[in-house]
C-alpha positions in Angstrom: -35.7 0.1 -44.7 -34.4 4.0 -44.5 -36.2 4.2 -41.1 -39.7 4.2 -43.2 -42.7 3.2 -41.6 -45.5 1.2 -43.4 -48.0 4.4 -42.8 -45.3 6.7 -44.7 -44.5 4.0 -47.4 -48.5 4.0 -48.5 -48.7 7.3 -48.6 -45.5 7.4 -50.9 -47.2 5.0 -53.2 -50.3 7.2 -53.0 -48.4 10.5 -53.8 -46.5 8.4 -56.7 -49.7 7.0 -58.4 -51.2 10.7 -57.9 -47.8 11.7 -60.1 -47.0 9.0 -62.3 -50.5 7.7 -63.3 -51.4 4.2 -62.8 -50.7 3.9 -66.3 -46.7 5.5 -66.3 -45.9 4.1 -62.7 -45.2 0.2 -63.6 -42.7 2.0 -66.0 -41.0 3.9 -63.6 -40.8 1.0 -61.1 -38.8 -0.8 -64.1 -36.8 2.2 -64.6 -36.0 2.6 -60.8 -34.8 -1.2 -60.3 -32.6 -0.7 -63.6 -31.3 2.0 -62.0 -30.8 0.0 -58.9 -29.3 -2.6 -60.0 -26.8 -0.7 -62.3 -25.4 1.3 -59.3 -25.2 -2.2 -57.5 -22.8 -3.0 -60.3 -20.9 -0.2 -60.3 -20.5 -0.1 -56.9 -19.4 -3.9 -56.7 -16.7 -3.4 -59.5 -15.2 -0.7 -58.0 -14.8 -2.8 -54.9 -13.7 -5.5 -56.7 -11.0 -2.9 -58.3 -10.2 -2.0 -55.4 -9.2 -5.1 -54.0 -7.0 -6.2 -56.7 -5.3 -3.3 -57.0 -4.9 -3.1 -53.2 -3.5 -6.8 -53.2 -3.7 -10.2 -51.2 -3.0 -8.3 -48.2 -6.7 -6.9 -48.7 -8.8 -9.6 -50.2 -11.6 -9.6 -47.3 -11.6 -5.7 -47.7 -15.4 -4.2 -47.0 -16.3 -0.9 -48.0 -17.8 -0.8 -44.5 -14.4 -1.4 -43.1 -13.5 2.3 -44.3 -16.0 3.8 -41.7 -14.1 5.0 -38.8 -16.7 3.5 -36.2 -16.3 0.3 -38.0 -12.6 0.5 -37.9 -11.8 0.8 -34.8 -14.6 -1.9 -33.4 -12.8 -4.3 -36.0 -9.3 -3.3 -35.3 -9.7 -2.3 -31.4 -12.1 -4.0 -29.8 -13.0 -7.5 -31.4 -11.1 -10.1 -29.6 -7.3 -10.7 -30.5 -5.8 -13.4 -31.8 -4.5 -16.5 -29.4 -1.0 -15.4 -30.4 -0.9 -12.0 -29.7 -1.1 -10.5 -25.9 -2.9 -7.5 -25.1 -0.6 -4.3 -25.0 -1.5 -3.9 -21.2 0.4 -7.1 -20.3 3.8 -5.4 -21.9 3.5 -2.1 -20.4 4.2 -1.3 -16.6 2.0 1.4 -14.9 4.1 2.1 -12.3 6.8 4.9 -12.6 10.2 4.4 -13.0 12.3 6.9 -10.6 16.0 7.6 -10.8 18.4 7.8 -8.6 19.3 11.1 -7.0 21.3 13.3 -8.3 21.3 10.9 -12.0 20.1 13.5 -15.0 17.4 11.7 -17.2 18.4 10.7 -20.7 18.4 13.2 -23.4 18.4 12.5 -26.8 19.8 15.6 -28.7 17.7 14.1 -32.1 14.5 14.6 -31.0 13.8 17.7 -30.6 
């Protein structure tokens, strides 16, 4: 839980009765979870916005999709499907040569 220990989560609940009071703190706890759970909202409606707007193509769209670690594990390195092949398979390592004396081909577009 946020990389908290138990030794640092009693002192927080020390330090917050010290603050709050033993009388004001069951207050704040109700507050904090309201809080909680309205950002929980928000967050899952925006997601849910997102989605539809985005369309079908979308529909098992994670938020955690959107970081870049978790993009290219998903994308790059989770197994592929039975129908595709692997892009190694098409390619060939070895170098083509030309003939001598044969000019390579020059595209007068791409530059």
């Amino acid at each position: 839980m946020f990389g908290i220990g138990p030794l640092e989560l009693v002192v927080i609940a020390i330090v917050a009765v010290l603050v709050f009071g033993p009388d004001r703190l069951p207050e704040f706890a109700r507050t904090a979870g309201r809080l909680l759970r309205q950002v929980r909202s928000m967050v899952n409606n925006a997601q849910n916005d997102l989605r539809n707007e985005l369309g079908p193509e979308f529909a098992d769209l994670e938020l955690q999709d959107l970081n870049p670690k978790n993009f290219v594990r998903k994308h790059l390195l989770d197994p592929m499907d039975e129908d595709e092949k692997p892009v190694t398979e098409f390619t060939d390592s070895t170098p083509q040569r030309l003939p001598a004396g044969q000019r390579p081909p020059y595209d007068p577009e791409s530059t």
